[in-house]
MIBALO-888382 format. One record per residue (C-alpha): residue number from 1; y, x negated, z negated; residue in three letters; chain. Coordinates in steps of 0.2 Angstrom, whole numbers, plus 5000, padded with zeros to 4 digits. Layout:
MIBALO-888382
+------+-------+------+------+------+------+
: timi : north : east :   up : zase : zami :
+------+-------+------+------+------+------+
:  NUM :     Y :    X :    Z :  ALA :    A :
...
+------+-------+------+------+------+------+
This chain:
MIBALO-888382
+------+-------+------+------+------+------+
: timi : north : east :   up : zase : zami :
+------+-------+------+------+------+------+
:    1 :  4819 : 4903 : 5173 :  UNK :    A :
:    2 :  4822 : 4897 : 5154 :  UNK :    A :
:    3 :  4819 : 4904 : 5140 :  UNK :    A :
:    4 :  4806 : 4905 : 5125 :  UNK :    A :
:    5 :  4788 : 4911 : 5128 :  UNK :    A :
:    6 :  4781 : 4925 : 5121 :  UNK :    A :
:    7 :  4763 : 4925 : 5126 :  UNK :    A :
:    8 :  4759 : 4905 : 5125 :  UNK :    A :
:    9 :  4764 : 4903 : 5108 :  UNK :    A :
:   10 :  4764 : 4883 : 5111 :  UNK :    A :
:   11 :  4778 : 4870 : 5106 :  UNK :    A :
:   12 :  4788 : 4861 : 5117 :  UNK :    A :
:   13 :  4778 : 4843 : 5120 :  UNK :    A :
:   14 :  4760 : 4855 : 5118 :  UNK :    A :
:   15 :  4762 : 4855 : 5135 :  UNK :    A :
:   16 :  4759 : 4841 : 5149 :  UNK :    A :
:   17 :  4767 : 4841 : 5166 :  UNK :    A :
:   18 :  4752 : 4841 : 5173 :  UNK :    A :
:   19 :  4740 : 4858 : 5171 :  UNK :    A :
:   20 :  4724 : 4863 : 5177 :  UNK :    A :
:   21 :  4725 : 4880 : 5175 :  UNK :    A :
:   22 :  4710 : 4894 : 5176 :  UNK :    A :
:   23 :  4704 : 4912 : 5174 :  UNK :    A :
:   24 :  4691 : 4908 : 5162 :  UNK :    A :
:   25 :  4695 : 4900 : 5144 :  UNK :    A :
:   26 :  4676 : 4895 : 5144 :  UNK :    A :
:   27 :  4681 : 4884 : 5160 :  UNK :    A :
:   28 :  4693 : 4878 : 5147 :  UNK :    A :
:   29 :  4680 : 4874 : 5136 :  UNK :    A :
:   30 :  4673 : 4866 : 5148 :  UNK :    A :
:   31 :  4686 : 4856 : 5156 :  UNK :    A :
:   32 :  4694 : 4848 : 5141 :  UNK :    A :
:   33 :  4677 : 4840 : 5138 :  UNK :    A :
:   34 :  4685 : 4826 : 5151 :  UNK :    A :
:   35 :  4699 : 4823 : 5141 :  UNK :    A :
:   36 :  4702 : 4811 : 5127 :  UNK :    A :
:   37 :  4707 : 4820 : 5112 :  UNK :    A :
:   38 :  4708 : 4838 : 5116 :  UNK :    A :
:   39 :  4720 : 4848 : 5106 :  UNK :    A :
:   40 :  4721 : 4867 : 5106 :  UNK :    A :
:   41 :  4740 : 4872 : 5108 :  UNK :    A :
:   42 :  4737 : 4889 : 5112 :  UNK :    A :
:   43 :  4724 : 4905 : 5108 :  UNK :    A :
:   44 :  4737 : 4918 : 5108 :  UNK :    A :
:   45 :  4731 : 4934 : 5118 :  UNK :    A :
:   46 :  4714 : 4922 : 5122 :  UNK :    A :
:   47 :  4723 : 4913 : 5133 :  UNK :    A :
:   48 :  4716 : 4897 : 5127 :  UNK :    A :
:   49 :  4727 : 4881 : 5134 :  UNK :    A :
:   50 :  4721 : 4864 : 5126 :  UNK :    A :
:   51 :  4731 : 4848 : 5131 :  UNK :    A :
:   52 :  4723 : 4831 : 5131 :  UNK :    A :
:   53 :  4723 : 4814 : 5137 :  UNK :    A :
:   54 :  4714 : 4809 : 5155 :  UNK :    A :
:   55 :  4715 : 4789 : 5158 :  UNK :    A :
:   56 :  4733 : 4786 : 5157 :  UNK :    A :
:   57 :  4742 : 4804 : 5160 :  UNK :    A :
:   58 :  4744 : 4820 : 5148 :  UNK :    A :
:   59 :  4734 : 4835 : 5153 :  UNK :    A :
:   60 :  4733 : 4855 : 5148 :  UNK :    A :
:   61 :  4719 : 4865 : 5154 :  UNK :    A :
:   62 :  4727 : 4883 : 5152 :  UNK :    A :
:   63 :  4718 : 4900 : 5154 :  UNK :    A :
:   64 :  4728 : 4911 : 5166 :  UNK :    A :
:   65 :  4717 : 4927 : 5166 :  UNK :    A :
:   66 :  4714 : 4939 : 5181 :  UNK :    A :
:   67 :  4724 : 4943 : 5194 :  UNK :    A :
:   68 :  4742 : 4939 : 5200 :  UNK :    A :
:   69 :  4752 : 4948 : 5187 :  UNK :    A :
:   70 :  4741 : 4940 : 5172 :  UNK :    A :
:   71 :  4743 : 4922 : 5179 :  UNK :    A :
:   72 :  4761 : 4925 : 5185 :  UNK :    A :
:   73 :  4767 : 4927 : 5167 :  UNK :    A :
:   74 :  4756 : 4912 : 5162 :  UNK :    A :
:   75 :  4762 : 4901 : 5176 :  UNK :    A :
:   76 :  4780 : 4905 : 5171 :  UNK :    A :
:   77 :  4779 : 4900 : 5153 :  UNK :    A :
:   78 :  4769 : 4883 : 5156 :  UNK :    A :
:   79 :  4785 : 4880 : 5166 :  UNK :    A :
:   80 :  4798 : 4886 : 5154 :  UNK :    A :
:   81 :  4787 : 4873 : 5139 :  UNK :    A :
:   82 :  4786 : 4857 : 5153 :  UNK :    A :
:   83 :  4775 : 4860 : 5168 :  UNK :    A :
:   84 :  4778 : 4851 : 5183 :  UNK :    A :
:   85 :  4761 : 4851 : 5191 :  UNK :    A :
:   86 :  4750 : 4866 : 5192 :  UNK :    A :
:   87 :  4733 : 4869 : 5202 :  UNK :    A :
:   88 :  4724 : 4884 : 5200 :  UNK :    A :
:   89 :  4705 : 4878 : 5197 :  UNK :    A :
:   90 :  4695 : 4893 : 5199 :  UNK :    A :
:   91 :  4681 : 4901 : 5208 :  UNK :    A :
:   92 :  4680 : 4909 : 5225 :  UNK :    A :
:   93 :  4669 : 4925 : 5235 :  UNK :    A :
:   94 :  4666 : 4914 : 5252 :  UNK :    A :
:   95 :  4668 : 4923 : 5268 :  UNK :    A :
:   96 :  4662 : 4910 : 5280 :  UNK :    A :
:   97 :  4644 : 4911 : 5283 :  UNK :    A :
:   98 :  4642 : 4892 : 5279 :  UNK :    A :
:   99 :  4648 : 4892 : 5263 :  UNK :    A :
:  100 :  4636 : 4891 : 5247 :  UNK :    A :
:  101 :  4639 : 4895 : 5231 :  UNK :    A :
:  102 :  4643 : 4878 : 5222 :  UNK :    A :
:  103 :  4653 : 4873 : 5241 :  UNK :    A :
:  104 :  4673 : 4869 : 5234 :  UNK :    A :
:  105 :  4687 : 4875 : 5245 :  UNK :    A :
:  106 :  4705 : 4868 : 5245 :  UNK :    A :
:  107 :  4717 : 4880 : 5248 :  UNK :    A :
:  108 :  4730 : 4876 : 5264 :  UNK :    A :
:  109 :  4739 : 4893 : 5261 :  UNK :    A :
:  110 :  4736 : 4912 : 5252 :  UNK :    A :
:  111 :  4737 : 4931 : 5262 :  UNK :    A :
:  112 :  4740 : 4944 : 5251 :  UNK :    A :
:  113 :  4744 : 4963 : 5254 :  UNK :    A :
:  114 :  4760 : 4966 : 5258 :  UNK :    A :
:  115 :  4769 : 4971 : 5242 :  UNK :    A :
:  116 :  4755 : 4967 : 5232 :  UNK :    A :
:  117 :  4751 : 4950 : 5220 :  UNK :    A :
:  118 :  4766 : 4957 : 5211 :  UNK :    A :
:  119 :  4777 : 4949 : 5220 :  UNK :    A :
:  120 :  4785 : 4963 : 5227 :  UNK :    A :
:  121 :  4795 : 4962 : 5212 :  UNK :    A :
:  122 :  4802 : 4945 : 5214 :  UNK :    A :
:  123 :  4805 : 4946 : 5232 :  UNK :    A :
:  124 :  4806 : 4967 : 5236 :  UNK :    A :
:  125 :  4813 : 4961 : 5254 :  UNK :    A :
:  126 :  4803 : 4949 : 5261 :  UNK :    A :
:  127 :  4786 : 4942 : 5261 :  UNK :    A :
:  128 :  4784 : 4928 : 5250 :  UNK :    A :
:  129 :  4779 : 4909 : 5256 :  UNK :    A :
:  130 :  4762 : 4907 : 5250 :  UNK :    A :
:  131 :  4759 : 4889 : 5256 :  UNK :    A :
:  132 :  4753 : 4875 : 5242 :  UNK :    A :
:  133 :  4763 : 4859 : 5239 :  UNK :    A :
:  134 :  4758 : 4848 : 5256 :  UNK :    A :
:  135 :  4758 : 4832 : 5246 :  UNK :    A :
:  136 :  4746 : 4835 : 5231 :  UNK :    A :
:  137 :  4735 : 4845 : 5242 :  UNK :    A :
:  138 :  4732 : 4829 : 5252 :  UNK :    A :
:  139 :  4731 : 4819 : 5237 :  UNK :    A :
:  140 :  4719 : 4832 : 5230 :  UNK :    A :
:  141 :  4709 : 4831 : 5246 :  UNK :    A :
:  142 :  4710 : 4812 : 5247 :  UNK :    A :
:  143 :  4703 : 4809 : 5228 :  UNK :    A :
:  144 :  4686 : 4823 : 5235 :  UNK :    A :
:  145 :  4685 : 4812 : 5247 :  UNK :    A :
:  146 :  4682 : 4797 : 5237 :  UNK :    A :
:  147 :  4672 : 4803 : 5226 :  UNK :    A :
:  148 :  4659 : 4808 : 5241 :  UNK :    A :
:  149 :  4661 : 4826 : 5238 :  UNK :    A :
:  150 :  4661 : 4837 : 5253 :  UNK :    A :
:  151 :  4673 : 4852 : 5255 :  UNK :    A :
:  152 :  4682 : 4864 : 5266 :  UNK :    A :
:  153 :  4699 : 4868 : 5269 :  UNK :    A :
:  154 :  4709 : 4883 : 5274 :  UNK :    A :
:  155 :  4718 : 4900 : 5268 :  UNK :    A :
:  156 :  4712 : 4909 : 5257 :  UNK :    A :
:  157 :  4715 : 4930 : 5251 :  UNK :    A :
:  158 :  4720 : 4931 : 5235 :  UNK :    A :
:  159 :  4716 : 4950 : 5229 :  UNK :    A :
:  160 :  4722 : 4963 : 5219 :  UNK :    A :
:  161 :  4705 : 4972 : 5217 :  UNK :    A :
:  162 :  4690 : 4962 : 5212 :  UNK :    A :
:  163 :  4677 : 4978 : 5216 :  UNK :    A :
:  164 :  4687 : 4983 : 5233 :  UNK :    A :
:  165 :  4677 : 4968 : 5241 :  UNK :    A :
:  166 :  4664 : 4972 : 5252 :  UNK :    A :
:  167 :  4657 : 4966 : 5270 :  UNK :    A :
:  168 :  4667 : 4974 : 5279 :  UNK :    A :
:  169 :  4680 : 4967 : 5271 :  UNK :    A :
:  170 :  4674 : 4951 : 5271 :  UNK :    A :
:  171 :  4672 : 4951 : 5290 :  UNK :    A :
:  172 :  4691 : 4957 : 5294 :  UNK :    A :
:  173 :  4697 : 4943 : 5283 :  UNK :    A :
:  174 :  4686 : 4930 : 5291 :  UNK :    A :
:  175 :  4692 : 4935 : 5309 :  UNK :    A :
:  176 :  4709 : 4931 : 5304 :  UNK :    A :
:  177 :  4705 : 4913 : 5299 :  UNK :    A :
:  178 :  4701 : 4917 : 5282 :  UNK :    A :
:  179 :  4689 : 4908 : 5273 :  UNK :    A :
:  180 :  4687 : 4914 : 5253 :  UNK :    A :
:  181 :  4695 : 4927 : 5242 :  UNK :    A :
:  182 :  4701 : 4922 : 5224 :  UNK :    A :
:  183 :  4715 : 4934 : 5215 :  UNK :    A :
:  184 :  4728 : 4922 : 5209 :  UNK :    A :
:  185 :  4733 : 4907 : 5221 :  UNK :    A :
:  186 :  4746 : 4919 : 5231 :  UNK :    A :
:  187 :  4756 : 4921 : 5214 :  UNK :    A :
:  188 :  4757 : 4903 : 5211 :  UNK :    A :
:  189 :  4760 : 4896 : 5226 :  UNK :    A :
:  190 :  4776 : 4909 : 5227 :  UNK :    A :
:  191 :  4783 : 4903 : 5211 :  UNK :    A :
:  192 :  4780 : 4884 : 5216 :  UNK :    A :
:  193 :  4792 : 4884 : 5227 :  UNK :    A :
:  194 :  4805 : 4896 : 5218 :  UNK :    A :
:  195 :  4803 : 4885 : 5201 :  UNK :    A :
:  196 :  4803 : 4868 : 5209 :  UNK :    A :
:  197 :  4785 : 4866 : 5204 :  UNK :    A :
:  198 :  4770 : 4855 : 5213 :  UNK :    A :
:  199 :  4755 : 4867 : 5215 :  UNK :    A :
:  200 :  4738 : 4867 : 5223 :  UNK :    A :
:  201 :  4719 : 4878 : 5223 :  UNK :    A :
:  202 :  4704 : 4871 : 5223 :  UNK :    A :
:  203 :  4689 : 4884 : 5223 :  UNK :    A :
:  204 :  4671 : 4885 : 5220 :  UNK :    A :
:  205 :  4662 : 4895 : 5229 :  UNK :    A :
:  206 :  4652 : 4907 : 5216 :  UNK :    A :
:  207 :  4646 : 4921 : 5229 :  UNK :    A :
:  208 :  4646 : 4923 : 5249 :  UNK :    A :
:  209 :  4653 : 4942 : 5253 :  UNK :    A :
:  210 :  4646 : 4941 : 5268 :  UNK :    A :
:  211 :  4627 : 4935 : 5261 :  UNK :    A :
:  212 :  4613 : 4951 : 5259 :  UNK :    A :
:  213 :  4611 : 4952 : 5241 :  UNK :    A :
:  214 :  4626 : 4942 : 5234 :  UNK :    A :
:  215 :  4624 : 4931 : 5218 :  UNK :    A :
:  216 :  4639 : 4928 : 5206 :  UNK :    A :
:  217 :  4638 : 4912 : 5199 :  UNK :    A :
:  218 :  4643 : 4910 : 5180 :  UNK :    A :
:  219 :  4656 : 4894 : 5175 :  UNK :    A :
:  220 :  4641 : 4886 : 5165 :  UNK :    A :
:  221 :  4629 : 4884 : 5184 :  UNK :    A :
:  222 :  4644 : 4878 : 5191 :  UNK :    A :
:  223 :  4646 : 4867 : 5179 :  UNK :    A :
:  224 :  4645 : 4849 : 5189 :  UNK :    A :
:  225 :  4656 : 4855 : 5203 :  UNK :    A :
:  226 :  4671 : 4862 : 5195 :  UNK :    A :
:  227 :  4669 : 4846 : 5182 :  UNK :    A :
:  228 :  4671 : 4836 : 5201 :  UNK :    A :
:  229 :  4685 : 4847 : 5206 :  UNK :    A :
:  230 :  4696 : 4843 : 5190 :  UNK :    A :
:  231 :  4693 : 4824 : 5190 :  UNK :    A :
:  232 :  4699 : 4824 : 5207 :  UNK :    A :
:  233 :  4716 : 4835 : 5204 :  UNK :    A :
:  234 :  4717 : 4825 : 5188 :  UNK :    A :
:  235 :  4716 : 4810 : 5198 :  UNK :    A :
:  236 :  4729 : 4816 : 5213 :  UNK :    A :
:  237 :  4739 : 4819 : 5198 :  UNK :    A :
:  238 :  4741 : 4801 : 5193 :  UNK :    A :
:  239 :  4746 : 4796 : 5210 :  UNK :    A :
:  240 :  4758 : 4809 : 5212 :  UNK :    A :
+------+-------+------+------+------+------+
């Protein structure tokens, strides 16, 4: 798909081929604290993207908002102004007893309801391949790995309705090899592989569905792990 923008209101060049992108512009904020200097290139709608430098590659940090529709427009306009790269850095509901809030899951694939994610609309026939780029998710992995940070791997469910979650549902998902809900990968991995794009998810686990009296962690306590998280995609990035 070509064409110009209407909701990133960036120039052509604002935009890196690589992109961390994520639900909340204070990840942004965040984020582009690892970068050598940050420029804001968008604030349009808040969807606050800033590009910057990280050792010897050009990075954005873009905000994609909630939900598969939000992110799908976003995804397809980084494309249209220069993405090549895009991993979703976001956070995750576990539903695996063992994992902790603050744990980072990379994503090997993403269910979503049939028709839902919005992608019923690009592919009304079928059901949509919702698997990540093999390669950076390996590179992705190997870069965790030599930083010393521990972390699971497997699919995730990536959700339309952020208050439909509950035990119930987290135990149904969970027996079908499920290990974390998010609400965006689906979409992304989709328009990957129909735009020619390299994509990826790495999570942070910010609450356990299946825990008694589940605690959301906010961006700012998870803080040192999505920091981690990024400097390791950044850095599957420069080998990819």
């Amino acid at each position: 798909m070509s064409g110009p923008p209407f909701h990133l209101k960036a120039k052509p060049g604002d935009i890196a081929e690589n992109v961390i992108a994520v639900g909340d512009p204070d990840r942004v904020r965040i984020l582009s604290e690892l970068l050598e200097r940050p420029r804001i290139v968008n604030e349009h709608r808040g969807l606050l993207t800033i590009t910057g430098r990280y050792k010897d590659i050009d990075v954005t940090i873009a905000t994609h908002g909630m939900g598969c529709p939000s992110a799908a427009i976003v995804f397809e306009e980084l494309g249209m102004l220069g993405a090549k790269k895009i991993t979703r850095l976001g956070t995750a509901g576990g539903m695996k007893e063992e994992l902790e809030i603050g744990d980072i899951v990379v994503a090997t694939g993403a269910a979503y309801t049939r028709g839902g994610c919005g992608l019923g609309q690009y592919l009304p026939e079928a059901c949509a391949p919702t698997s990540p780029d093999p390669e950076l998710t390996v590179e992705i992995m190997k870069a965790l790995n030599e930083q010393g940070v521990k972390y699971y791997k497997g699919p995730v469910y990536s959700s339309d309705a952020f208050y439909a979650e509950d035990p119930g549902f987290a135990r149904r998902w969970a027996e079908r090899g499920v290990i974390a809900v998010e609400m965006e990968a689906a979409a992304l991995f989709t328009l990957g592989w129909m735009r020619n794009w390299r994509t990826a998810a790495v999570l942070v686990i910010s609450d356990n569905l299946l825990a008694e009296k589940p605690h959301l962690a906010t961006s700012e306590e998870l803080r040192e792990k999505i920091n981690k998280a990024a400097i390791a995609i950044m850095e599957a990035y420069r080998k990819i």
